[in-house]
N, C-alpha and C positions, 0 to 999 in steps of 0.2 A: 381888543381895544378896551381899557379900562373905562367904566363911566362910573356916575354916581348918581344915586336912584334916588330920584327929587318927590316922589311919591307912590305909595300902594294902594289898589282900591280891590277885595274882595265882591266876590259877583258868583254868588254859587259857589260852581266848582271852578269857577275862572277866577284869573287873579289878572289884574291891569295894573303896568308896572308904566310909571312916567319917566322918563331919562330925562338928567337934567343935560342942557344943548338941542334936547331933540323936540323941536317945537313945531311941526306941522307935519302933513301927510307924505309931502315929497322927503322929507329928511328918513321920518320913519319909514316909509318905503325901502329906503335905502341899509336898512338892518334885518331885514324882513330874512328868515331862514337862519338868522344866527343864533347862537346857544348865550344864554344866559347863566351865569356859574353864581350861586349862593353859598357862603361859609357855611357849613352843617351848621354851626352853633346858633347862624340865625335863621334858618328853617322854618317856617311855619308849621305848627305841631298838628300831624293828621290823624284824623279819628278813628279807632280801630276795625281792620279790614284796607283800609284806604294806602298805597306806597308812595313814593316817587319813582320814577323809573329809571332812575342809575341806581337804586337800590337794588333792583330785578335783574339788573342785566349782570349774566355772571351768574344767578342760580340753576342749579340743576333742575331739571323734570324727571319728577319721577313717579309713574302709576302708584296706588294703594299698593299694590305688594312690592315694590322697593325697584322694581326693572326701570332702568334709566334706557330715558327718551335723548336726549339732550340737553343744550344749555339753551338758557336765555340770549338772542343775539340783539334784539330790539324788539321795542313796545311803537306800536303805530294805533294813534287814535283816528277811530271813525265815530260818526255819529251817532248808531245805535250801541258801540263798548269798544273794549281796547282788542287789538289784536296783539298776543305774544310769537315774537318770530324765534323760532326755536329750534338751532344750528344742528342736526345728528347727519348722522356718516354719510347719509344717503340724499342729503342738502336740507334746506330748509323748507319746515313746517308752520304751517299761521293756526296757530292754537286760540280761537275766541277764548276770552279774558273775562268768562260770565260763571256766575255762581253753580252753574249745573257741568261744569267742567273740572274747574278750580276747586280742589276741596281744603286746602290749606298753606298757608306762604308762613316758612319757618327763614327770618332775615339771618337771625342767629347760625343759621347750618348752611345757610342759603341754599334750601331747599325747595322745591313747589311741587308737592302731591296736586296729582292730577286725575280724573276721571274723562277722558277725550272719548269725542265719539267713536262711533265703530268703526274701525279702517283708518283711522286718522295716522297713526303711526305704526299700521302694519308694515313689518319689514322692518324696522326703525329699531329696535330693540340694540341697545348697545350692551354687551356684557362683561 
């Protein structure tokens, strides 16, 4: 359903977006689980390190020496970091989304080098 965005309010890393029609708890209630689609062009420009998560989904995993893990199937936030859910042959893996894992996101190759812990995707090797 089309709306038109009567206001933005930045808060951190959260953003509060106002819908114009959508004026109290019971109405907003009632959108509550829906996606919100933004033209790339007007994006909010994020700071380096930082993605959106349709940008992620659809990259590869893949260790320091080049061995593919899988792909990016979904990003799900918790409150201590993101979980990356990451589709390979043998079903899905929740790869935490923290600096001691992650060692670099190439959007360009749509790539994501990874360092996971130990056992994390043992067996999982796609070649």
């Amino acid at each position: 359903m089309p709306c038109e965005i009567e206001s933005v309010k930045n808060r951190g890393d959260e953003i509060y977006v106002k819908l114009k029609g959508i004026d109290d708890r019971t109405q907003a209630e009632m959108i509550v689980g829906q996606y919100l689609f933004v033209d790339e062009s007007e994006r909010k420009k994020l700071l380096p390190g930082k993605f959106f998560h349709d940008d992620l989904i659809g990259c590869a995993v893949v260790s320091e020496s080049g061995k593919r893990y899988g792909i990016v199937k979904e990003i799900q936030q918790f409150p201590a970091h993101k979980i990356y859910v990451v589709r390979t042959d043998r079903g899905d893996v929740l790869l935490p989304a923290v600096e001691e894992f992650i060692r670099s996101v190439d959007l360009t190759t749509k790539k994501i080098v990874v360092r996971p812990p130990e056992g994390l995707f043992d067996g999982e090797m796609i070649e």
